[in-house]
C-alpha angles and dihedrals in degrees: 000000000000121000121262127219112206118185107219128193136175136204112212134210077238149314105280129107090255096050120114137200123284101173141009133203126184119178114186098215103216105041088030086225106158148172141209135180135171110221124217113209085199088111104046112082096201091055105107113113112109136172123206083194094048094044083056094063099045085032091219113144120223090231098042094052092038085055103034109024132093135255120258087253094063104044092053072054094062083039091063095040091057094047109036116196107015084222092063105036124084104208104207122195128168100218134044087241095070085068100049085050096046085053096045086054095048084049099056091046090059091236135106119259103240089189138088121201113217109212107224106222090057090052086056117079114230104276084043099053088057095047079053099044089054089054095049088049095060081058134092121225104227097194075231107126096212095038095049085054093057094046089051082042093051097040088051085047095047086060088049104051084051078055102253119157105223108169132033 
């Protein structure tokens, strides 16, 4: 079975170090296969952390995520069901927070994360990460966790149909 590479992004109750998840997207770039949750921190009693600024920008409501969104368990459920065996997928982020937030999640859920996220501009090599970086630049950040998988999934496909190695 080939190896999937499935972009993931978060979106986050704020910036700070005690902040925690409040959606996931993963998009596998070549099947297209994705997934998307809204997580609800009702459950976790450390959870507590929450920016007004920040919930301008994602435009997710408090109430609306504690009330409709998943438990960690199951989002590390949609997770799972987006990557398949941890062995053969390749998680991709574009930023070192996707990883604190994976973990947090994993955390809450009272498992162990099996998955590394690889951050893709340290997968580029040099000449590479700029050639990203201006097709990331011609995109807008939606603040949308699965669409801002797709656009970081698209920008990566986009080097690799000019035939640009960008991972090892």
């Amino acid at each position: 079975m080939p190896r999937r590479h499935v972009f993931i992004d978060f979106e986050a109750s704020s910036l700070s170090t005690e902040s925690y998840p409040i959606s996931v997207g993963l998009h596998e770039v070549f099947s297209g296969d994705e997934g998307y949750c809204i997580i609800s921190p009702a459950s976790v009693l450390e959870w507590t952390e929450w920016s007004y600024e920040a919930q301008k920008i994602h435009k997710l409501a408090k109430p609306y995520i504690e009330e409709d969104g998943v438990s960690p368990k199951d989002a590390i459920k949609v997770i799972a069901e987006a990557c398949g065996d941890p062995y053969k997928c390749i998680l991709i982020a574009d930023s070192e927070r996707d990883e604190f937030w994976l973990k947090r999640l994993y955390d809450a859920a009272g498992e162990r994360c099996p998955y590394v996220i690889k951050n893709v501009g340290r997968l580029a090599n040099g000449y590479n990460r700029t050639l990203l970086a201006l097709a990331l630049s011609s995109k807008e950040n939606t603040h949308h966790a699965l669409e801002d998988a797709r656009i970081l999934a698209e920008a990566v496909l986009t080097l690799g149909k000019a035939n640009v190695k960008w991972y090892e």
